[in-house]
C-alpha positions as CSV (number, residue, x, y, z in Angstrom):
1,X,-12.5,-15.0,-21.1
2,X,-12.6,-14.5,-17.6
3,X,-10.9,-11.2,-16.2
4,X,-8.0,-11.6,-13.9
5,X,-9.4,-9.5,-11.5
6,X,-12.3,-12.3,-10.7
7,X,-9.3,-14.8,-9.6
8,X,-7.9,-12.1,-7.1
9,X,-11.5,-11.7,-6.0
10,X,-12.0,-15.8,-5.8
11,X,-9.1,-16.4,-3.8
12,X,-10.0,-13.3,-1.4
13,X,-13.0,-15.5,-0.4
14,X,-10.6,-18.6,0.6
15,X,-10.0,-18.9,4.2
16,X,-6.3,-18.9,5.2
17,X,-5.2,-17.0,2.1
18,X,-4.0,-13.4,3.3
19,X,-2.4,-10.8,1.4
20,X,1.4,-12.4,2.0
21,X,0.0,-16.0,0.7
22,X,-1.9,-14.6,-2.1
23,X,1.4,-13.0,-3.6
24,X,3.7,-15.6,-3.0
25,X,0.8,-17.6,-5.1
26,X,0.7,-14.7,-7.7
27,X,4.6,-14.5,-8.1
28,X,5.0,-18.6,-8.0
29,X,2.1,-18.7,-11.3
30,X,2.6,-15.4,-12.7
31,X,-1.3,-14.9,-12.5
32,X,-4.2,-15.9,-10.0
33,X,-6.1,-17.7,-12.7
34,X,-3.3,-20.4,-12.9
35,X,-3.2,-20.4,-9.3
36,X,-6.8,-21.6,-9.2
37,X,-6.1,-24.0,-11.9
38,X,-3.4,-25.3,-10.6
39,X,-3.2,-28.9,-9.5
40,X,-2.5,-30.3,-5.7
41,X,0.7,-31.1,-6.6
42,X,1.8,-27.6,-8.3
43,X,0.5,-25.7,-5.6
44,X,2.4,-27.6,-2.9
45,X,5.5,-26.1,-4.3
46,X,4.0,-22.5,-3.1
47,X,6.3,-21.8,0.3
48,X,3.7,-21.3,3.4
49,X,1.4,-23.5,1.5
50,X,0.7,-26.3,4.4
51,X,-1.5,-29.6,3.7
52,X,-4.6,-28.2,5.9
53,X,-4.6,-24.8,3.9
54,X,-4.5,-26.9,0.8
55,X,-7.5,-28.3,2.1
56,X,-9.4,-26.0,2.3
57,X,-8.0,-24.8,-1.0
58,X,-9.5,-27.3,-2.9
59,X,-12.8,-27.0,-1.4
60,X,-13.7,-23.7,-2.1
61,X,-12.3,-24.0,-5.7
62,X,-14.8,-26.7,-6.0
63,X,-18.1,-24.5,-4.6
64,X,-17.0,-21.2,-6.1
65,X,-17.0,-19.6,-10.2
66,X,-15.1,-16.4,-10.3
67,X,-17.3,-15.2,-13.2
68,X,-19.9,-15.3,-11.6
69,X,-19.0,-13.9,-7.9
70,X,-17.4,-11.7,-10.2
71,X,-21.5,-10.3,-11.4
72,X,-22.4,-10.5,-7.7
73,X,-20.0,-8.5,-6.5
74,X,-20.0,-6.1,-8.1
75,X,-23.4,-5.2,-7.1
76,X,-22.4,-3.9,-4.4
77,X,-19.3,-3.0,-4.3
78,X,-19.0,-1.7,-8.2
79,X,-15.5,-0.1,-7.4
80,X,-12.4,-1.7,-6.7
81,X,-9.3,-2.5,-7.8
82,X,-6.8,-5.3,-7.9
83,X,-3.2,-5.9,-8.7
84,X,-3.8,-7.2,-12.3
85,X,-6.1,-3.6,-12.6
86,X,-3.6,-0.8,-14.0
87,X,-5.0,2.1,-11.8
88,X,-3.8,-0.1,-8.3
89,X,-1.5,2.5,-6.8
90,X,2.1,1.6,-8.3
91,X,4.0,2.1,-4.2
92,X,1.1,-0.6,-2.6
93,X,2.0,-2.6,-5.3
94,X,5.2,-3.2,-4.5
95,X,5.0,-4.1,-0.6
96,X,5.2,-7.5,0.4
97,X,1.6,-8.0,1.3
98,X,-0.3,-6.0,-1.1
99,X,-4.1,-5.7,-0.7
100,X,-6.0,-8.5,-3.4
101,X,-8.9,-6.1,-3.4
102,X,-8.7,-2.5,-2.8
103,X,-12.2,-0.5,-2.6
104,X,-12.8,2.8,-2.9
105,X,-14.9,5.7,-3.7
106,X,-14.4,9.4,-4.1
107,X,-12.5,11.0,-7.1
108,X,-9.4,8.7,-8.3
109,X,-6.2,10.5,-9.4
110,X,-4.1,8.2,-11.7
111,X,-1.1,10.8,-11.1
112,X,-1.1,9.5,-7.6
113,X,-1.9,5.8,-8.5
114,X,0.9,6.1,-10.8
115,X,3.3,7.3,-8.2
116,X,3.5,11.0,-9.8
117,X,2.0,12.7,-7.1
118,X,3.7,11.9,-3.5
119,X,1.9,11.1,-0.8
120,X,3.0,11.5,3.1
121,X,1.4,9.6,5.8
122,X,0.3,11.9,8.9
123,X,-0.6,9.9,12.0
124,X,-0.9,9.4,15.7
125,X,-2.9,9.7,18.5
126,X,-6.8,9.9,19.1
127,X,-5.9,11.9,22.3
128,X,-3.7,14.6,21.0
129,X,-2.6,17.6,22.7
130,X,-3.3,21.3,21.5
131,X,0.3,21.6,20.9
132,X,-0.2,18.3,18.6
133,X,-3.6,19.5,16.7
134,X,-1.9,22.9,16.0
135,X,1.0,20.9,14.3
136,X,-0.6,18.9,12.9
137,X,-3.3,21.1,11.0
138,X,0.3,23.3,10.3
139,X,2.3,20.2,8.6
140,X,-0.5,19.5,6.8
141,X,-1.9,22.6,5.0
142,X,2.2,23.3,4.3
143,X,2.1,19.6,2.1
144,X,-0.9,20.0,0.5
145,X,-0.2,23.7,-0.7
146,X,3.8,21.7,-2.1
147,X,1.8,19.3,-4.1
148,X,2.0,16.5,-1.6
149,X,-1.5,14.3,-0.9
150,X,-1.9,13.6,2.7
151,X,-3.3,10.4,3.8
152,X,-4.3,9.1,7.1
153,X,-7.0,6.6,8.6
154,X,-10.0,9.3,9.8
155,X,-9.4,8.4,12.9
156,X,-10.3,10.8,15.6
157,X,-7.9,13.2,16.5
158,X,-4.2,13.9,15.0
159,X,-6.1,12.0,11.9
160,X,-8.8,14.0,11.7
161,X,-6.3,16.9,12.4
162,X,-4.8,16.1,9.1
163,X,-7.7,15.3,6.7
164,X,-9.2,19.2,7.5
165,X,-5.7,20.8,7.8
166,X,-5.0,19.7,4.2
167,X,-9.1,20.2,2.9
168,X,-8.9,23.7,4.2
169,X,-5.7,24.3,2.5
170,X,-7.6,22.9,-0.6
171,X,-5.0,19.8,-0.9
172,X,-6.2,16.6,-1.6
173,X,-7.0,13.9,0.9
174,X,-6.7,9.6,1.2
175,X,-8.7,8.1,3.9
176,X,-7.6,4.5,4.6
177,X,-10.5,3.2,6.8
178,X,-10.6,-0.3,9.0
179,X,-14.0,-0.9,7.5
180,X,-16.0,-0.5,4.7
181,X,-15.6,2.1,2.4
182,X,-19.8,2.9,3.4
183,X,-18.6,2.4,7.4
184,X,-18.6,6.1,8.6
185,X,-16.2,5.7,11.6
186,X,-16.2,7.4,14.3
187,X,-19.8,8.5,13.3
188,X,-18.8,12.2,14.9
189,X,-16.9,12.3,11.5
190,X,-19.5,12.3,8.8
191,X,-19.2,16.1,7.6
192,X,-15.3,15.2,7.2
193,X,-16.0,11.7,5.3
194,X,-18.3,13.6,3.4
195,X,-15.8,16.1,2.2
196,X,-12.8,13.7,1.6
197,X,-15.4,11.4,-1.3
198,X,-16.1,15.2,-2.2
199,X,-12.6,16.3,-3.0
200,X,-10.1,13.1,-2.3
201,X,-10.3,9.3,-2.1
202,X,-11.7,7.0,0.7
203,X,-10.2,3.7,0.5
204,X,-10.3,0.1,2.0
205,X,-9.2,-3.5,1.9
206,X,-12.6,-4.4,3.7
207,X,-16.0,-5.0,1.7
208,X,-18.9,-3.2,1.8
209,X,-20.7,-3.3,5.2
210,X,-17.4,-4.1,7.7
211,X,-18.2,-2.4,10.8
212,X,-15.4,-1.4,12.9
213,X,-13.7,-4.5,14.2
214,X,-10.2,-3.8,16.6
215,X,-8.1,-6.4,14.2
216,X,-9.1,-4.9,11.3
217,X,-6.7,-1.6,11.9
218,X,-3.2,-2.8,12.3
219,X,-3.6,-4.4,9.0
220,X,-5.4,-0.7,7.8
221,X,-2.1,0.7,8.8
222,X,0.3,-1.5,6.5
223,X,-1.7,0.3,3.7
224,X,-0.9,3.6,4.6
225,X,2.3,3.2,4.7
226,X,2.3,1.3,1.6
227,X,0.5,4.2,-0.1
228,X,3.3,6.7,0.8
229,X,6.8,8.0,0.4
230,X,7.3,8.8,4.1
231,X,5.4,9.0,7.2
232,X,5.2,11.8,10.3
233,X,4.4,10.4,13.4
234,X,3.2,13.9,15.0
235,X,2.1,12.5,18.5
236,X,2.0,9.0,20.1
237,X,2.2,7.2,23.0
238,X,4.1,3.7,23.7
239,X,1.0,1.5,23.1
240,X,-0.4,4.0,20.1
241,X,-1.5,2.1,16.7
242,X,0.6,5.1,15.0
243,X,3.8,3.3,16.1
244,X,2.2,0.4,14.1
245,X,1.9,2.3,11.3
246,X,5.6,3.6,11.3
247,X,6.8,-0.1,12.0
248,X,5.0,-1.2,8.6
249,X,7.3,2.1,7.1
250,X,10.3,1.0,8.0
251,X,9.6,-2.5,6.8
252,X,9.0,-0.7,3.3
253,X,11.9,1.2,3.2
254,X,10.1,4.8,3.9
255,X,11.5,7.4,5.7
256,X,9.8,8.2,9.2
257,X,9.6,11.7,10.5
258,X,8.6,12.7,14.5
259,X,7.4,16.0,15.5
260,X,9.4,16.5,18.7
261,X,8.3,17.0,22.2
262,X,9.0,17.2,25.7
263,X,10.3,13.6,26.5
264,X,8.6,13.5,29.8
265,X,4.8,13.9,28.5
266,X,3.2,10.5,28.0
267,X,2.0,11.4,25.1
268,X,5.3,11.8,23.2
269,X,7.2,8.6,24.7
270,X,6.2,6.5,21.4
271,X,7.8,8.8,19.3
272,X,10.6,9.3,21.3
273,X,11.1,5.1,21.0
274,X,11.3,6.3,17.2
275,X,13.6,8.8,17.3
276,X,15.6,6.7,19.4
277,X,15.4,4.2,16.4
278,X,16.6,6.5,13.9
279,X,13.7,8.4,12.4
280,X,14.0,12.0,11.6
281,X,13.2,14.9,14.1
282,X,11.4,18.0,12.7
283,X,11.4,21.3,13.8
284,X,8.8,23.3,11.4
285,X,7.0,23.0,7.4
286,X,10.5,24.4,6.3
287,X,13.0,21.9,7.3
288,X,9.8,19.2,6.6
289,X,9.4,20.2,3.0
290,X,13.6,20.3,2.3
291,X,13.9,17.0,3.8
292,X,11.4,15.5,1.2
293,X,12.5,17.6,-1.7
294,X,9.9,20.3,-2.5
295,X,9.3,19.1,-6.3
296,X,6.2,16.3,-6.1
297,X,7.6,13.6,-7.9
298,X,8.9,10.6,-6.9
299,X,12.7,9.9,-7.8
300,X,11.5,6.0,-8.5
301,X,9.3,7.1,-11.8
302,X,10.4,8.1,-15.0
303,X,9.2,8.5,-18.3
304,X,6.5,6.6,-19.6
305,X,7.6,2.7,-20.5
306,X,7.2,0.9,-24.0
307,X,4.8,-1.3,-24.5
308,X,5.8,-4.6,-23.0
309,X,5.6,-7.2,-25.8
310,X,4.3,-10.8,-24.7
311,X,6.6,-12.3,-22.6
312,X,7.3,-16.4,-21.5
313,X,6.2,-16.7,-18.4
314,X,9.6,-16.7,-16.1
315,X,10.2,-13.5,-18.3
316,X,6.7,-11.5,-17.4
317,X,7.4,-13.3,-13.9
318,X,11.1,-11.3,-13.6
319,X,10.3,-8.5,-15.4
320,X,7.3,-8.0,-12.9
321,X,9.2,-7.8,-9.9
322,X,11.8,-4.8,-11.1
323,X,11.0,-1.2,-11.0
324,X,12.5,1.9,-12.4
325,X,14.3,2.0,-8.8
326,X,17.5,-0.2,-8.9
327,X,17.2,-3.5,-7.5
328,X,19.8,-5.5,-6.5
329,X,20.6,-9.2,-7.9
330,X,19.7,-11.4,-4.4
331,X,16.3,-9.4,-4.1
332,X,15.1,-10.3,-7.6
333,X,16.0,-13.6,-6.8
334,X,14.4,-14.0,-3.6
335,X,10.9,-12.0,-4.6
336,X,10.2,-14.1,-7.9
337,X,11.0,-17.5,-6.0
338,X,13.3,-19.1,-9.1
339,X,16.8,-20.6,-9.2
340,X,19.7,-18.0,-9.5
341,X,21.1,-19.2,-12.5
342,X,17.3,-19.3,-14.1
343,X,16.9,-15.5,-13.0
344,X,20.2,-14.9,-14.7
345,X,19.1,-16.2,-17.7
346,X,16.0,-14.3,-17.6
347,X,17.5,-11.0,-16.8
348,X,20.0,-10.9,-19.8
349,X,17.2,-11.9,-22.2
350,X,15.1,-9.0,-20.8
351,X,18.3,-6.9,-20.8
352,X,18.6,-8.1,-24.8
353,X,15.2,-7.1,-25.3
354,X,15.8,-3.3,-24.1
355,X,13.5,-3.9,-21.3
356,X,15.8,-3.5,-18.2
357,X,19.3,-2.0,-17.7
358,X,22.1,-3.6,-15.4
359,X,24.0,-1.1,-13.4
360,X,27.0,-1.6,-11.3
361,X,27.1,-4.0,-8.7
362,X,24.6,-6.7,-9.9
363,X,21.7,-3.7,-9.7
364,X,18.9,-4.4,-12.1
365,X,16.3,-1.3,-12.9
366,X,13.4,-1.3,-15.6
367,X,13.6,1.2,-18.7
């Protein structure tokens, strides 16, 4: 039987297919490999699934064999992960344009795949200011000695600010790169790539070999926000990528926090736009680590689940979408792509079954 993972691989290699495509094919089918078997006519029913992407659709399935690009793949890049692989980190999973392939190396930590372990964004600048490195480096260390993992894109500065203030705290590190996990980039930060494979994770979306490419990074930025429970902006100008970053955050429903500054430096005026916007100034590590609750542990996981018996399809399909966080009724609905009445049907069954409890208000959480 072929692995599951192959299909997320096979339709990574289709043109036209990104990440918001491929999951609206992997909710519609319930898995990739029925995607790819899928006829014309099934997969017109997919929404953003135009006649010229269909095209090309049917092309490549005719000139590719996920078992075998599968073998060749792996070859050279032996470690990745995709949604259908239990170690993908359980927060990217949930976004709405999750990574199909997810490479890495370094030392994994399923406590932080599994949502156990929080992790806080920390970005901004490659220009910072000494007030900005020293905060930086601060805000840092002060998370990684509370448990938290810090991740960031090993960028030059307030990235690289926060990859050594957390090492030198001896917290662990995630570096989400805009190339290949092998790309060192900039090249000035070898010693500091060298110590986050050594003692935290390095991770991308891109294959082995991407070199650094300027489109390539807002989409980096999605995943580091995906990755985490909140995100500090510590220093940013108007036209900074960080604002990028916290935009993708807000879109995910985390909470965005702003190191403040004078409002007339030029370097602060894109985190003024976000405290203007509603994100949350902060005045020191103190009032930093009360605001995201001091205990690392996320208040969406809980105790380990059952073991999920086979399910019907529209059942696995439902049962997918919900997390131990309460979901409301319209949302199910909308992320599974079924009719109402269908989902209702579904939802009682798996409510029946002892899989999921309703709560008040049409709120739906998994047990």
């Amino acid at each position: 039987m072929v692995e599951e993972r192959a299909y997320w691989l096979a339709w990574s290699q289709v043109p036209k297919v990104g990440s918001v495509l491929l999951q609206r094919l992997y909710q519609h089918f319930g898995t990739l490999q029925k995607a790819w078997l899928a006829s014309e006519y099934e997969l017109r029913a997919v929404e953003g699934l135009g006649g010229k992407t269909l095209s090309i659709i049917v092309a490549k399935r005719n000139s590719l064999n996920p078992e075998q690009l599968l073998s060749q793949h792996l070859v050279k890049n032996p470690n990745f992960w995709t949604p259908a692989d239990q170690d993908y980190p359980y927060l990217l999973r949930e976004i709405p344009s999750p990574p199909g392939l997810l490479y890495y190396r370094g030392e994994v930590n399923r406590q932080e795949n599994q949502g156990i372990t929080p992790m806080v964004g920390i970005v901004g600048t490659r220009y910072p200011t000494e007030h900005g490195r020293r905060w930086t480096r601060k805000i840092s260390a002060a998370l990684a000695k509370h448990g938290f993992t810090v991740v960031s894109g090993m960028a030059a500065g307030i990235d690289t600010e926060a990859h050594q203030g957390c090492l030198e705290a001896g917290g662990r590190t995630i570096a989400v790169l805009g190339t290949g996990v092998d790309i060192i980039y900039p090249s000035s930060n070898r010693k500091l790539y060298e110590q986050i494979q050594n003692k935290g994770l390095i991770v991308s979306e891109y294959v082995a070999g991407t070199t650094p490419n300027a489109r390539n990074f807002p989409p980096r930025n999605r995943i580091i926000a995906g990755l985490c429970r909140a995100v500090l902006v510590m220093e940013a100008p108007q036209k900074s990528g960080a604002l990028i970053t916290a935009r993708y955050a807000n879109e995910f429903g985390r909470d965005i926090y702003v190191l403040p500054n004078s409002p007339d430096r030029e370097e602060y005026r894109g985190c003024l736009k976000l405290l203007n916007r509603g994100a949350f100034g902060i005045e020191g590590e103190a009032e930093l680590l009360e605001m995201l609750g001091t205990i690392p542990q996320l208040d969406v996981i809980v105790e380990p689940q059952q073991p999920i018996p086979e399910l019907e399809l529209s059942l696995a399909k439902v049962l997918s979408t919900i997390a131990s966080e309460a979901m409301p009724f319209d949302l199910i609905v909308q992320a599974v792509n079924m009719d109402s009445s269908a989902v209702s049907a579904a939802l009682l069954e798996l409510e029946l079954m002892g899989l999921i409890s309703q709560l008040p208000g049409m709120r739906y959480r998994r047990n």
